[in-house]
Every structure is written in C-alpha cells, then in structure tokens.
C-alpha positions as CSV (number, residue, x, y, z in Angstrom):
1,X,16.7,-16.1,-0.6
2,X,18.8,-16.5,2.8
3,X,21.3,-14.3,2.0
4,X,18.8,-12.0,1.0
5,X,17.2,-12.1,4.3
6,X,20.2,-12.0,5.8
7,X,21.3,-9.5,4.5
8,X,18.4,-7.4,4.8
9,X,18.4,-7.9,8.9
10,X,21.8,-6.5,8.6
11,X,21.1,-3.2,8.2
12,X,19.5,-2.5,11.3
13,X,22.6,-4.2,13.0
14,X,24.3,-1.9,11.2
15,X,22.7,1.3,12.4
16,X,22.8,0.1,15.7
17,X,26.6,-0.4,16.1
18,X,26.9,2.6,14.8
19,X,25.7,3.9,18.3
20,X,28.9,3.5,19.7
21,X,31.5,3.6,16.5
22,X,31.8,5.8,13.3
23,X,31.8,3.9,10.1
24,X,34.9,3.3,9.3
25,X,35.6,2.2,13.1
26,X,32.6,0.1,12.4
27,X,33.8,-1.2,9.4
28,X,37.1,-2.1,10.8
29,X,36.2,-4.6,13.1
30,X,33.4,-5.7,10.6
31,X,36.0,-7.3,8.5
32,X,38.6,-8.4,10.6
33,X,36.1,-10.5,12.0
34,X,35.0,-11.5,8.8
35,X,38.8,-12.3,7.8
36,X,38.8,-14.7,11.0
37,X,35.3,-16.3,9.6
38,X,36.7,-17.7,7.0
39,X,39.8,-19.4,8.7
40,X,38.0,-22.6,9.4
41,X,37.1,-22.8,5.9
42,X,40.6,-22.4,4.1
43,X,41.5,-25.5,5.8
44,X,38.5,-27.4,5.5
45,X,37.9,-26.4,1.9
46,X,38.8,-29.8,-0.5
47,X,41.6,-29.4,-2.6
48,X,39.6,-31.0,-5.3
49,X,36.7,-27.9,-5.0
50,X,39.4,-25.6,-5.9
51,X,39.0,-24.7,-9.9
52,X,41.4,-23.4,-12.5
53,X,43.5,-20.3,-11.5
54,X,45.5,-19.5,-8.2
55,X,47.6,-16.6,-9.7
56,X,46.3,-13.8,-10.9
57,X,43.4,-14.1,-11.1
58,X,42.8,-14.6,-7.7
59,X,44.8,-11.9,-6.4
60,X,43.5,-9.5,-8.6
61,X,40.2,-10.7,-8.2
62,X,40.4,-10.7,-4.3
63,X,41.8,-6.8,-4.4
64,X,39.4,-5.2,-7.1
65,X,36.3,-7.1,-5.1
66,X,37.6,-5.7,-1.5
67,X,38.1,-2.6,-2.9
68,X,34.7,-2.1,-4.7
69,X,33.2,-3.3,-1.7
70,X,35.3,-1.0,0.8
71,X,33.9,1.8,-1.0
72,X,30.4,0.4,-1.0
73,X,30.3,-0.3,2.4
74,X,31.6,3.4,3.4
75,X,28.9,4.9,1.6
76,X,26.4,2.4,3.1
77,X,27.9,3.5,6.6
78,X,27.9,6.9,6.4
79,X,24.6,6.7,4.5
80,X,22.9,5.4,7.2
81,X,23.5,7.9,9.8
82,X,21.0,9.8,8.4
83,X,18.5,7.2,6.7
84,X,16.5,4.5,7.8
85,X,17.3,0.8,6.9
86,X,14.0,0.1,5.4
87,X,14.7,3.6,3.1
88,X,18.6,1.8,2.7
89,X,17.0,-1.0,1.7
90,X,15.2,0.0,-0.9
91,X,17.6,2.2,-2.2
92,X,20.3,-0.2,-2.2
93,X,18.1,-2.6,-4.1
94,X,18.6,-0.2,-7.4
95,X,21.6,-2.2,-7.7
96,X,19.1,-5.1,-9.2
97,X,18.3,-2.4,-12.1
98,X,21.6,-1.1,-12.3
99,X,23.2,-4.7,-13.0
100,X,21.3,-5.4,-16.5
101,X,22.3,-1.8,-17.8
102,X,25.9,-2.1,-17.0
103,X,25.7,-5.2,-18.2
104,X,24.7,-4.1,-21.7
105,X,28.2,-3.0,-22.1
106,X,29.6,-6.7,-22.0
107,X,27.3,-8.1,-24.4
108,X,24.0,-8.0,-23.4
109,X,20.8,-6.5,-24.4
110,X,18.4,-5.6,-22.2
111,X,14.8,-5.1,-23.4
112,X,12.2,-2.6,-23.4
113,X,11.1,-3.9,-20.5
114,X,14.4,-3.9,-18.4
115,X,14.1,0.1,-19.1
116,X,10.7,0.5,-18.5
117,X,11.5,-1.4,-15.0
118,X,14.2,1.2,-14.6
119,X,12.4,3.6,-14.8
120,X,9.2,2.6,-12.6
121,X,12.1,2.1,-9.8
122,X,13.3,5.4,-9.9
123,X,9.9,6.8,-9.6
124,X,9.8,4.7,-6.6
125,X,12.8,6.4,-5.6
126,X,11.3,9.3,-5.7
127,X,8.1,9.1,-3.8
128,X,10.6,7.1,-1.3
129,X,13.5,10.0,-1.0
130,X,12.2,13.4,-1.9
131,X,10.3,15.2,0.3
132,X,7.8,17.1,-2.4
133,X,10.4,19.1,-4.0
134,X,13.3,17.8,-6.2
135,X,16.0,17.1,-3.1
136,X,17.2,14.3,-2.1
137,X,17.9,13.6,1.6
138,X,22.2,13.1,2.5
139,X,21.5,9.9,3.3
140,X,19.8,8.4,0.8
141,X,21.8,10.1,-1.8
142,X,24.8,8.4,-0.3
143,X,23.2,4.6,0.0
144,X,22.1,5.4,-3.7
145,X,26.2,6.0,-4.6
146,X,26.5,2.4,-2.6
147,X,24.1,0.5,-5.0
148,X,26.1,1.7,-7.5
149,X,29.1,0.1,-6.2
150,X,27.2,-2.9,-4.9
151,X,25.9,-3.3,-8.9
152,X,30.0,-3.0,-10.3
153,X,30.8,-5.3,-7.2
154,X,28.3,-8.0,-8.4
155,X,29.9,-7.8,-12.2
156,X,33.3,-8.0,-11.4
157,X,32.6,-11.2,-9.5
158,X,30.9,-12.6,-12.0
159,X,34.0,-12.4,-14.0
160,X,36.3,-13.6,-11.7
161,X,34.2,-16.2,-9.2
162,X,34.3,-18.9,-12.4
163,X,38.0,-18.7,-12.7
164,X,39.5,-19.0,-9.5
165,X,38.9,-20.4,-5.7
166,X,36.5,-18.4,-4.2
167,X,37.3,-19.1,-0.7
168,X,40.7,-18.2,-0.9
169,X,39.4,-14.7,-3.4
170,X,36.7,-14.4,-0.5
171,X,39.5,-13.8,2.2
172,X,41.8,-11.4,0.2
173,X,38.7,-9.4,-0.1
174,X,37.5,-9.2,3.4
175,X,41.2,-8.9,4.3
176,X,42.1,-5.9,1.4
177,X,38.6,-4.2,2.9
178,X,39.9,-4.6,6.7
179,X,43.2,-2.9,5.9
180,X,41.7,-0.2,4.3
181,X,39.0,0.5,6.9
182,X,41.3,0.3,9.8
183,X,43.6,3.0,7.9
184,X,40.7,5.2,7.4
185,X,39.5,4.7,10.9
186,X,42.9,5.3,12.8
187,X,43.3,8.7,10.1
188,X,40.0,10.2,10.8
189,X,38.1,8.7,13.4
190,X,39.4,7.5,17.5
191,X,38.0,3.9,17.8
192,X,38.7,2.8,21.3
193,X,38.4,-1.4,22.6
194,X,35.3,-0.2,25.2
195,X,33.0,1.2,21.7
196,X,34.2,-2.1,19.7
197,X,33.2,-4.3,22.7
198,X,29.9,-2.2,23.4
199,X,29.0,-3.2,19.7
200,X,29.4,-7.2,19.7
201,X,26.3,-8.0,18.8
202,X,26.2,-5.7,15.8
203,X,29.3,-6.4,14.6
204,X,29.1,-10.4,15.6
205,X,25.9,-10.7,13.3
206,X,27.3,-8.3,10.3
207,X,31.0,-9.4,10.2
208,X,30.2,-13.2,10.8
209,X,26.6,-13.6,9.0
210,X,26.3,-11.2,6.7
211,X,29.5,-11.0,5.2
212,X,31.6,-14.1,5.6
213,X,29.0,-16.4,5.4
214,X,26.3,-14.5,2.7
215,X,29.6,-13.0,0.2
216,X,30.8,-16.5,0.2
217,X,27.9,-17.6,-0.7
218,X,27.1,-15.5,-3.4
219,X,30.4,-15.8,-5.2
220,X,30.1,-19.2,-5.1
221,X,26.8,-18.7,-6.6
222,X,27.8,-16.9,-8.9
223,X,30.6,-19.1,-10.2
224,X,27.3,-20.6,-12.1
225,X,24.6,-18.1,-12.4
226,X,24.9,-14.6,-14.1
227,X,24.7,-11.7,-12.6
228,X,20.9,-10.7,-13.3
229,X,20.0,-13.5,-11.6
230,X,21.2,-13.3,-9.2
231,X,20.7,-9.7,-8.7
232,X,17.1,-10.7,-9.2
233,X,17.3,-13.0,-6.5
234,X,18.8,-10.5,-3.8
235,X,16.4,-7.7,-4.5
236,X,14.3,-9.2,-1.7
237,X,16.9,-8.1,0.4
238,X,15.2,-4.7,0.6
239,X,12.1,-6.6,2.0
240,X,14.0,-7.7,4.7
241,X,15.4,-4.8,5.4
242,X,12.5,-2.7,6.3
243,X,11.1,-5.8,8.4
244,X,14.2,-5.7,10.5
245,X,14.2,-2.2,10.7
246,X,10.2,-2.6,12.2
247,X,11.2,-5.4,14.1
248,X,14.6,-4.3,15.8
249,X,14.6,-0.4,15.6
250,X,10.9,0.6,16.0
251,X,11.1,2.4,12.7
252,X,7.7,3.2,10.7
253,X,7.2,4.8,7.4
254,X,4.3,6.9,6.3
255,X,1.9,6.1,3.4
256,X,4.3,8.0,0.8
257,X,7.1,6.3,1.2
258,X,5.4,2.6,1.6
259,X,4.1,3.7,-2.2
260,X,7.2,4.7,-3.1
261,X,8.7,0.7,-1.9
262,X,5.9,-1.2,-3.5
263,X,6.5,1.0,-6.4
264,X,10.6,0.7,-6.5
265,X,10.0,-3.1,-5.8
266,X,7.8,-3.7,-8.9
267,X,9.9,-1.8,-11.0
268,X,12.4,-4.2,-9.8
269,X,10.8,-7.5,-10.3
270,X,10.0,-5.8,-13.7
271,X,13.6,-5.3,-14.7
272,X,14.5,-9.0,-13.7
273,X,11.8,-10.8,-14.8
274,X,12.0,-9.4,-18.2
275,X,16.0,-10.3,-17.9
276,X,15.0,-13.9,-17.0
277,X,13.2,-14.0,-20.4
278,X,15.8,-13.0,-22.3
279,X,17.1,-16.1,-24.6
280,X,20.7,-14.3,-24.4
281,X,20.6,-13.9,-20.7
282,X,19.2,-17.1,-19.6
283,X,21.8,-19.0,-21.6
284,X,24.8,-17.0,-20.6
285,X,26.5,-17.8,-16.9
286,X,28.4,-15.7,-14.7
287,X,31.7,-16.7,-16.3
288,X,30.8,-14.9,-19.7
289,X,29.4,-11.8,-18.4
C-alpha cells in the first residue's frame, strides 16, 4: 500500500516538472537520478540475498524491464500534458484488469467475474474520458497505451524477479531507461541545466521515491507474489493519484467523471478480488506466471 501511495502522489510531481522540461527531458534526469539511488544499495546489498542467476537472466531481465518501462513512461509523459493526474490515475489503474487477461495466456483462467470486472472498468473509463460522444481525449488515450505497458511490465517481472538479483536487475533497468531517454531528449527536444534545476523537487521526489525506492520494491515483491496480487494491491495507486492532484495542483473533477472513478475502481476491485479467489491463482507465485 506505500508504493501505491507513492506512487499515486507522483503524478502530480510529474505534471509539475513538466513546467519547465518536455518528457523525455523529464525523463532523462528522472532516471539518472534513479540510477544514482540505487548506488548505496549495490554495495550494501548481502551477498547471501542474492538468488540463483547473474547471467542472463539478469541482463535480459534488466533490458526488457527498462525498455517496457521507457515506453510506458513516455506515454505517461506525454499523456499528461493534456490530462489530469487524478484522470491518469485512473486510467493507468486498467493495468490491474489488464494483468489477469494477459495472464490467461501463461496458464491462467480467469473467471466470469475477472470479465465482468473488465468490463464495469471500462464503463468507468468511459464516463471518465469521453465527453458525451464516442471520443476519447489525446491524453487519456495516450495514459491508456501506458497501462498497457505498465500491465506487460508487471508480467515480465514476474518472470524474471524470482530468478535473479533484483537490485542489481533494478539498476540495468533504470540505467537502460536513462540512456534511452537522454537519446530521445537530446534528438527531439533542447533540455538545458537551468530547466533540470528549476524542476528538483519534481524530479527529486519521482526519480528518488517513486522509482528507485517503489520499483525496487515491487520486484522484490514480486519475487514471491504473482502478479494479480499484486496488481490488486497497486490499484489504489489511482486513489492517491487524484488526492495529490487535489492536494498539490488544485485540480477538481465534476460529478461525471467522479462516477466514472468509483465506477472504474469497483470494476477493479471486482477483477482482483475474484482473481484472489481463484484456487489456481492463489497457489501460483510470481515465479510461475
């Protein structure tokens, strides 16, 4: 629940760094500083924590999760320039529903409820996202692209968190996603030192808290726990997200689109709950997804 309200918090830090820097300069920094975050703990990290496999899979476990997540995080950046982060929120909490149904394809199978949930959420979504016609705003139609990527990004750690050292997968991660941002930042945007600096706070809170610390976290997590539950445990990050937009941005949201949250969120909790239930699913950990 901490990384889920941390997380949550984060996107209002996000749309305001993005005052001063584009996404991918955004983004750049974002990692890099999340690459320096986790320093401290490859040398404090006990040789005896660190399980099976530092060869492959760890390499290619540290490149396909930084580059899932580079691509979720553009579309999450560019998303919300024209969003709000209680609607990015929301939207991004799909991923919760999205999880179970990609999930089928590795062995599991999801109820009539998980389905029924599915579809409840993207009711939600609509009441949420379209403004009385069939038409979904840029931005949200981007952020709801980055759940998608969010959702593969949670099942490809839950394949490769159990068989290698996370902190050390953690790094090549943050480090693959750094690279790429600061290529697509130098190609299409003009970062300068005074915008990066102008953004410290933002980028402090989002490169330090909500991504060394909170993905750490959840792939270790997940080195036990499948990836519905935890999914189900993160969907409150959308709760959180909407408080800190309130709280740090002054956003409000009128009647239709409150329905539309309470309606996505239940659809949510639907969806997991009815996972949770599942004999298959409860017995099966992240290692066997």
């Amino acid at each position: 629940m901490t990384v889920a309200a941390l997380w949550g918090l984060a996107f209002a830090f996000q749309i305001e760094g993005m005052n001063h820097l584009g996404p991918y300069s955004f983004m750049a920094p974002r990692f890099s500083l999340a690459v320096l975050g986790m320093l401290p703990l490859l040398w404090l990290w006990p040789a005896e924590a660190v399980p099976r496999d530092n060869g492959w899979w760890l390499w290619a476990g540290g490149f396909g999760a930084g580059l899932l997540m580079f691509c979720a995080s553009a579309f999450q950046q560019h998303g919300l320039q024209y969003t709000t982060a209680g609607n990015a929120g929301f939207i991004t909490a799909l991923y919760v529903v999205i999880v179970p149904l990609l999930a089928r394809f590795a062995g599991f199978k999801p109820g009539l409820p998980v389905f029924i949930g599915a579809m409840i959420a993207t009711f939600g979504l609509y009441l949420l996202s379209f403004d009385g016609g069939f038409r979904m705003t840029p931005g949200d139609g981007l952020i709801l692209m980055n759940a998608l990527c969010w959702a593969l990004h949670l099942l490809w750690l839950g394949w490769v968190a159990p068989r290698t050292d996370v902190i050390r997968m953690s790094t090549i991660q943050f480090a693959t996603c750094a690279v790429l941002s600061w290529i697509f930042a130098l190609a299409v945007e003009a970062p300068t030192l005074d915008a990066i600096a102008m953004s410290w706070r933002s980028l402090l809170y989002v490169g330090l808290v909500a991504t060394s610390i909170c993905f750490t976290l959840q792939a270790l997590a997940q080195q036990h726990v499948s990836p519905s539950h935890t999914a189900l445990i993160l969907c409150l990050e959308s709760v959180f997200a909407a408080l800190g937009g309130w709280w740090l941005l002054n956003e409000s949201m009128t009647p239709r689109a409150i329905t539309g949250c309470v309606v996505m969120f239940c659809g949510i909790l639907l969806a997991q709950l009815a996972n949770a239930h599942n004999p298959k699913e409860t017995e099966t950990t992240a290692a066997e997804v």
